[in-house]
VOKE-360700 format. One record per residue (C-alpha): y, x, z. Coordinates in nm, 4 decimals. Example, Ala and Ser with C-alpha at 12.3 -4.5 7.8 and 13.67 -1.06 7.14 Angstrom:
<sites>
<site v="-0.4500" u="1.2300" w="0.7800"/>
<site v="-0.1060" u="1.3670" w="0.7140"/>
</sites>
This chain:
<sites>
<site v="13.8519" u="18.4030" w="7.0057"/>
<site v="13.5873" u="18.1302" w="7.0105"/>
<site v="13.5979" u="17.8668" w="7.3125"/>
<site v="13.3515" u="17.6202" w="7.4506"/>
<site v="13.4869" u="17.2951" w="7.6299"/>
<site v="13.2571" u="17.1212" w="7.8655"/>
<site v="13.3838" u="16.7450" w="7.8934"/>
<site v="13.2305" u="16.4295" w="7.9499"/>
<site v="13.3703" u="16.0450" w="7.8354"/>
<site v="13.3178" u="15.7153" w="7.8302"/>
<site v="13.2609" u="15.5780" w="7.4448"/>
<site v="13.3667" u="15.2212" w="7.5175"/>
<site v="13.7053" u="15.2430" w="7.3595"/>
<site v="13.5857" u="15.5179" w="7.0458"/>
<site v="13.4168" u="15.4731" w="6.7221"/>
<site v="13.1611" u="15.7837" w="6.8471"/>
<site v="13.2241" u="16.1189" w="6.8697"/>
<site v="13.2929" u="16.1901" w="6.4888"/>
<site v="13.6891" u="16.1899" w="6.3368"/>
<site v="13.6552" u="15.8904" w="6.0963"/>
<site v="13.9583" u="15.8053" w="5.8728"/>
<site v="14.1940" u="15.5321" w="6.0756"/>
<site v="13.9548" u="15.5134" w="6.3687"/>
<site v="13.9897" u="15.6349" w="6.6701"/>
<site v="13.7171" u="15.8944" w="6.7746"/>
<site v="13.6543" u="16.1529" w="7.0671"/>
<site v="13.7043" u="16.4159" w="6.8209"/>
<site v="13.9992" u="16.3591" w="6.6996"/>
<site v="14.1722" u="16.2612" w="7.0306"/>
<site v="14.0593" u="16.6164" w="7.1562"/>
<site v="14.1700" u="16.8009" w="6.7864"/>
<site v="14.5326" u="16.6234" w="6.8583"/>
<site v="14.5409" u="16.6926" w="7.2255"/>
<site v="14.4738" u="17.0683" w="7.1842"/>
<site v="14.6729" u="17.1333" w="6.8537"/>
<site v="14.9761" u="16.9863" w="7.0362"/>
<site v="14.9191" u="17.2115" w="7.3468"/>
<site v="14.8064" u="17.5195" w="7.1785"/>
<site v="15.0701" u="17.5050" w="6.8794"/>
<site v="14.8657" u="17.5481" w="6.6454"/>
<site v="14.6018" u="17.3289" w="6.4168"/>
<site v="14.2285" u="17.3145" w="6.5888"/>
<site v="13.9280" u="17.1764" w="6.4824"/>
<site v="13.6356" u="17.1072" w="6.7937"/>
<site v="13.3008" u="17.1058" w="6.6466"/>
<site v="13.0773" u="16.9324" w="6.9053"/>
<site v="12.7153" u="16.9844" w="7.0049"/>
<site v="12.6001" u="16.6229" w="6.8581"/>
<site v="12.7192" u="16.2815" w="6.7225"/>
<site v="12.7532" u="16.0287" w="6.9756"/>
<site v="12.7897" u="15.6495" w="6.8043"/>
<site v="13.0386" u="15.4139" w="6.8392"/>
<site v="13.0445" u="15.2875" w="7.1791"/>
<site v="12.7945" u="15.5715" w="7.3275"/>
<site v="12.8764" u="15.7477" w="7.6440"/>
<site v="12.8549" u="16.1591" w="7.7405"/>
<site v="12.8459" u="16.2683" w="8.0902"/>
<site v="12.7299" u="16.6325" w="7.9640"/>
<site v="12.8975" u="16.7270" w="7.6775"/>
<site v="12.9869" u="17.0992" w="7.4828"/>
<site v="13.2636" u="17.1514" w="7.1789"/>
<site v="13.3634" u="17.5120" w="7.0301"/>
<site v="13.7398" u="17.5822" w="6.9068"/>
<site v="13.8842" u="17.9013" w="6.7174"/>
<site v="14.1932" u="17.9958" w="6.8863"/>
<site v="14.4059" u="18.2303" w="6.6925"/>
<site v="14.6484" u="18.4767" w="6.9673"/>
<site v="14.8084" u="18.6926" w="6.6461"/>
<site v="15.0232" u="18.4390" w="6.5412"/>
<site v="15.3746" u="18.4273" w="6.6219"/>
<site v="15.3678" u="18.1391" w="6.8502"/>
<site v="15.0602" u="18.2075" w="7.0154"/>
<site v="15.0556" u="18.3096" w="7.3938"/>
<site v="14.6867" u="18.4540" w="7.5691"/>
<site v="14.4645" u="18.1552" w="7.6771"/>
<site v="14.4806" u="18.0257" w="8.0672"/>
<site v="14.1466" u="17.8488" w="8.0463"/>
<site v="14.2319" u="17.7082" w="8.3691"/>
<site v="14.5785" u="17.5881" w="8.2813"/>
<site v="14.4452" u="17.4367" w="7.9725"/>
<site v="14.2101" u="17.2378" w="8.1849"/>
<site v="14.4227" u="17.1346" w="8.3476"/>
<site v="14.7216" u="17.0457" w="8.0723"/>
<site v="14.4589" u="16.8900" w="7.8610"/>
<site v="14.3345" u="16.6147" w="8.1660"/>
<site v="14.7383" u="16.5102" w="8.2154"/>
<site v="14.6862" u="16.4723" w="7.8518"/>
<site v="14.4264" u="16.3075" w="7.7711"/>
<site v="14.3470" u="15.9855" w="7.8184"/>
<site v="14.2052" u="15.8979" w="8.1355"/>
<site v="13.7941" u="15.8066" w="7.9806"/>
<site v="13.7600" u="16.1934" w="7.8671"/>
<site v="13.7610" u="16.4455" w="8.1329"/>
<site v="13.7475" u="16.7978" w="8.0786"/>
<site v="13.5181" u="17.0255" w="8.2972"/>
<site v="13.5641" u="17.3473" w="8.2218"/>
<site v="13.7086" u="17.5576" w="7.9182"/>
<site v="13.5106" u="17.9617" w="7.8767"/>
<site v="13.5083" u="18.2288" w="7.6384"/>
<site v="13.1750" u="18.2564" w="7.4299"/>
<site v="13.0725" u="18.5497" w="7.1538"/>
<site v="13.2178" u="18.4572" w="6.8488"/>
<site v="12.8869" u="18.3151" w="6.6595"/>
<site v="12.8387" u="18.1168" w="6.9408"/>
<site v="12.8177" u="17.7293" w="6.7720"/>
<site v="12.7693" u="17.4009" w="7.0354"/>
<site v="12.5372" u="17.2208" w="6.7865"/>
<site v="12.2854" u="17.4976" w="6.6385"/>
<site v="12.3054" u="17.6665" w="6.9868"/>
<site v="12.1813" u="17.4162" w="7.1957"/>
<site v="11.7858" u="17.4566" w="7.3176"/>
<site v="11.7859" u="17.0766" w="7.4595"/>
<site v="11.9414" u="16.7432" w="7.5132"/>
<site v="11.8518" u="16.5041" w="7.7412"/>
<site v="11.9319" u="16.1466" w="7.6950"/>
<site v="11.8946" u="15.8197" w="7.9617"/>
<site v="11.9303" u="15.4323" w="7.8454"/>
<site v="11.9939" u="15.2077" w="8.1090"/>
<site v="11.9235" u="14.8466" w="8.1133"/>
<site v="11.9173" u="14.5405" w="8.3285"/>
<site v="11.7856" u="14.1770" w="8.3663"/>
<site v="12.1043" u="14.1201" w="8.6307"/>
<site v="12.4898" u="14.0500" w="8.5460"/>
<site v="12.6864" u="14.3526" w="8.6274"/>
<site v="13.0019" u="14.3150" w="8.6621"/>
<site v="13.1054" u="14.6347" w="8.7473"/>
<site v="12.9035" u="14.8395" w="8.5072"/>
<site v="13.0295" u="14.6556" w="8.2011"/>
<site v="12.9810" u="14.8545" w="7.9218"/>
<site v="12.7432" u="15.0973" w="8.0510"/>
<site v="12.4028" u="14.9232" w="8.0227"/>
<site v="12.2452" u="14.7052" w="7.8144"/>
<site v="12.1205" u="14.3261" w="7.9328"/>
<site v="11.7954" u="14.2306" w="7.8869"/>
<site v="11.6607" u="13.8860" w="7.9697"/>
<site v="11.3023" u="13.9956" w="8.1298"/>
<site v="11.1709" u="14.1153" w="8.4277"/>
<site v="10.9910" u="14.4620" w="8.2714"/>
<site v="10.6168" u="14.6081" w="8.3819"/>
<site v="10.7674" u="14.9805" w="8.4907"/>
<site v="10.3963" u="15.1043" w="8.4760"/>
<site v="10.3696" u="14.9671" w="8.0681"/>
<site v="10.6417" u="15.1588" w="8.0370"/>
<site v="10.5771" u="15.4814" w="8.1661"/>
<site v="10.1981" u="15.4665" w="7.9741"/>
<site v="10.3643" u="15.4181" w="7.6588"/>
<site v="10.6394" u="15.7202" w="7.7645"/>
<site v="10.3151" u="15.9046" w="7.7946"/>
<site v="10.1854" u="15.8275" w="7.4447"/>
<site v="10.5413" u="15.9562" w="7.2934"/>
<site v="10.4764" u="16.2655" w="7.4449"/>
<site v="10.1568" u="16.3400" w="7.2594"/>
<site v="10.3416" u="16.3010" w="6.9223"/>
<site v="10.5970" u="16.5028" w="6.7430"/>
<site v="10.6532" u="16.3131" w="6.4201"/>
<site v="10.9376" u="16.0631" w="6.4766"/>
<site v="11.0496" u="15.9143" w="6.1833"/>
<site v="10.9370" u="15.5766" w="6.2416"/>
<site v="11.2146" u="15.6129" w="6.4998"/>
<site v="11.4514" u="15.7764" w="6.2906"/>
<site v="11.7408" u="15.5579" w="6.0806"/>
<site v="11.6826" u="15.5593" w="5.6957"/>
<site v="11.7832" u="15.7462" w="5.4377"/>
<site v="11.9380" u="16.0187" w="5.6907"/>
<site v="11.9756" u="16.4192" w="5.5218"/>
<site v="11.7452" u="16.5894" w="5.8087"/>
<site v="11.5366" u="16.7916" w="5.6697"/>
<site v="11.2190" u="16.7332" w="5.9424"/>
<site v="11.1663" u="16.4604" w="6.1959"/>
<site v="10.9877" u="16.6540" w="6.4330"/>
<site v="11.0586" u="16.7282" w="6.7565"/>
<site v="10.9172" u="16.8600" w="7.0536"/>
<site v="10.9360" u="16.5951" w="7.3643"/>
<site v="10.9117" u="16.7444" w="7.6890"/>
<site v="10.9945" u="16.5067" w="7.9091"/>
<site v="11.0226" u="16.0699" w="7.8850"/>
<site v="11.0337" u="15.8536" w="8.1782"/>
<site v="11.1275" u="15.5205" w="8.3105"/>
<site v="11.2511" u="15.5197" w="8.6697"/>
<site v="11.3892" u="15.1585" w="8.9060"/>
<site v="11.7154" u="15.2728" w="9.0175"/>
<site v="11.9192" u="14.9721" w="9.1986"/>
<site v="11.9504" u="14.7148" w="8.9638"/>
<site v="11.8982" u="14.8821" w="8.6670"/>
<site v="11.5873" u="15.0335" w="8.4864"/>
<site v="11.6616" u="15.4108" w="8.3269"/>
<site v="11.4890" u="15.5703" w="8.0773"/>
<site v="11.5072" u="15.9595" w="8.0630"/>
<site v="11.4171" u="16.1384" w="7.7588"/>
<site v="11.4425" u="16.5222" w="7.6937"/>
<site v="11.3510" u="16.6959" w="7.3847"/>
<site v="11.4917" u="17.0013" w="7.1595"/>
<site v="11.6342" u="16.8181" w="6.9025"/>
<site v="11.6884" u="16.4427" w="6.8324"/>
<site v="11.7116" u="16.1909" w="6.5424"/>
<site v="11.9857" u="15.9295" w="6.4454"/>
<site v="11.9299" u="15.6383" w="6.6473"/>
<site v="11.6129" u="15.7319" w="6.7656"/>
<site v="11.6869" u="15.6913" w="7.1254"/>
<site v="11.7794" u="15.3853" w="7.1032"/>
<site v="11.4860" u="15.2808" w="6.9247"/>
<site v="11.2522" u="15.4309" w="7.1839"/>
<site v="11.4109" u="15.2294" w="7.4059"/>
<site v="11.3606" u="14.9096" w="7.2165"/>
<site v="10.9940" u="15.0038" w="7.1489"/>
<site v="10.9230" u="15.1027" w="7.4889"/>
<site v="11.0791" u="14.7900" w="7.5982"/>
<site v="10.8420" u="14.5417" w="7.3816"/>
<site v="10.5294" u="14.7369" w="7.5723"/>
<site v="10.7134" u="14.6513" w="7.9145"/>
<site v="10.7802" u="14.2828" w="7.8217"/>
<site v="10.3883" u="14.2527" w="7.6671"/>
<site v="10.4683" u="14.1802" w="7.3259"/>
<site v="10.3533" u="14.5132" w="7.2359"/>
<site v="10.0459" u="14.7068" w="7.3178"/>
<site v="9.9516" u="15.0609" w="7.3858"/>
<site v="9.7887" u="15.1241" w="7.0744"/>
<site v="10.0093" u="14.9472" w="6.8855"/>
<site v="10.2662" u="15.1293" w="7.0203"/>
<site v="10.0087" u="15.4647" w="6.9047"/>
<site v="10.0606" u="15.2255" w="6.5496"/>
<site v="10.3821" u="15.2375" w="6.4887"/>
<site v="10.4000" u="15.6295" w="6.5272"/>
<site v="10.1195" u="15.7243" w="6.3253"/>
<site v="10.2922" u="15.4884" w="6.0415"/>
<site v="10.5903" u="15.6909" w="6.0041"/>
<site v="10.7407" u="15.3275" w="5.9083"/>
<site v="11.0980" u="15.2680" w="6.0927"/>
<site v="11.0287" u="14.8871" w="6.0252"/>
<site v="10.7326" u="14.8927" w="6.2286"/>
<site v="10.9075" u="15.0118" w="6.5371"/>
<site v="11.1050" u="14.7565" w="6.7838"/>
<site v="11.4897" u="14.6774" w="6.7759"/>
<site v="11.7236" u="14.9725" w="6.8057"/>
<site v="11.9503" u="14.9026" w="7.1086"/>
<site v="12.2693" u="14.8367" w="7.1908"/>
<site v="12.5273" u="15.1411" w="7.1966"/>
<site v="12.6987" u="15.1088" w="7.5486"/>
<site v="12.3645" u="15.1730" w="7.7607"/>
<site v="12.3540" u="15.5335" w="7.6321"/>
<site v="12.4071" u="15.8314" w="7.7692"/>
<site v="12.4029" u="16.2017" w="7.6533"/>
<site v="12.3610" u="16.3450" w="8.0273"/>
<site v="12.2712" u="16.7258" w="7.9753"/>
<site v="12.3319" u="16.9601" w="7.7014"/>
<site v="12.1769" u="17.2816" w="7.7558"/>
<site v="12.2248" u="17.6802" w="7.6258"/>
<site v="12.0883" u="18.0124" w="7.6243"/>
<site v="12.2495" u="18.2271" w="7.9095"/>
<site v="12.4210" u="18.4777" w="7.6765"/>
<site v="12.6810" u="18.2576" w="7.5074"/>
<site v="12.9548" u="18.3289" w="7.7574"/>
<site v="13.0950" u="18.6586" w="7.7892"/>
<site v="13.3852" u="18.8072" w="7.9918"/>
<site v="13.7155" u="18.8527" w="7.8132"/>
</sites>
């Protein structure tokens, strides 16, 4: 029977999402945490590949669990929920755990993801680690033209990182916006699929238009080049957020 697990964490203290050999990842604290609950080895597969230090307050993994073998008991999904948050540690929290058909795949599956960076020209002392510091006062309006701009494009590889395996860098933007809330400045961005690090580099782009060392049609520039050295600084890791992951409506089923 194939599960989905809808969890959200704080990156801070994880080298992204990913198992890496010797590091500690979200991954592989979730593979351990399950395989010692369920008796049995499981592999999550997630719905994307959050970097080191990158934050998910919406967040989808599938599992396999097998009930024919001899140790196997049928699935509480509740219980598990609830065993797995006295668990884990205390950044991941788990949701919700469902039933889905059994082709039903949290990467390939998902329709759209939307992402927010948050920044701020103030010391915040109780957000540490979840924004990024910037040393300007930004022009919101710049901002939101050049969010504008973006969304009349659908190559993105001079936002992409280099020498990546994806096989296109388009995608289809359908929503990117800059919003004042309290201290900080948040950029929203939705589209169906997104790059490596391209996000971040939005942000960074976007962020030379607000600060005036970039223009409107430069910024139209640096698109049309297709040239990742063209675009601005990629930024930091900890202001990043996956917030919503979403599905069709027929993955879940009864069981």
């Amino acid at each position: 029977m194939r599960y989905f697990i809808h969890l959200a964490y704080n990156g801070t203290n994880y080298c992204g999402w990913q198992t890496q050999p010797d590091l500690p990842t979200v991954q592989y604290t979730l593979d351990q945490a399950l395989g010692t609950l369920l008796r049995q080895p499981i592999a999550v597969v997630g719905c994307g590949r959050t970097d080191t230090g990158v934050h998910a307050s919406d967040f989808y993994a599938h599992f396999n669990y097998d009930e024919t073998t001899p140790s196997a008991t049928p699935l509480d999904t509740d219980q598990l929920t609830f065993k797995l948050n006295s668990f884990l540690p205390a950044d991941i929290a788990i949701f919700e755990i469902f039933p889905v058909r059994d082709n039903a795949h949290a990467r390939f599956d998902a329709i759209a993801r939307t992402y927010q960076y948050h920044v701020s020209d103030q010391r915040l002392p109780f957000c540490q680690g979840l924004y990024s510091r910037i040393y300007f006062h930004p022009d919101l309006d710049m901002m939101n033209r050049g969010a504008e701009i973006l969304m009349e494009y659908e190559d993105f590889t001079s936002f992409a990182k280099l020498h990546t395996q994806v096989k296109t860098n388009i995608c289809h933007l359908s929503h990117a916006r800059w919003e004042k809330e309290g201290d900080q400045w948040v950029f929203t961005i939705r589209s169906n699929r997104f790059l490596r690090n391209m996000v971040r580099s939005v942000t960074g782009t976007l962020l030379d238009v607000g600060r005036g060392k970039l223009t409107l049609d430069g910024l139209r520039e640096i698109i049309e080049s297709k040239n990742r050295c063209a675009a601005g600084v990629s930024m930091p890791p900890q202001g990043l957020f996956l917030t919503r992951v979403e599905y069709p409506d027929d993955l879940r089923v009864e069981k």
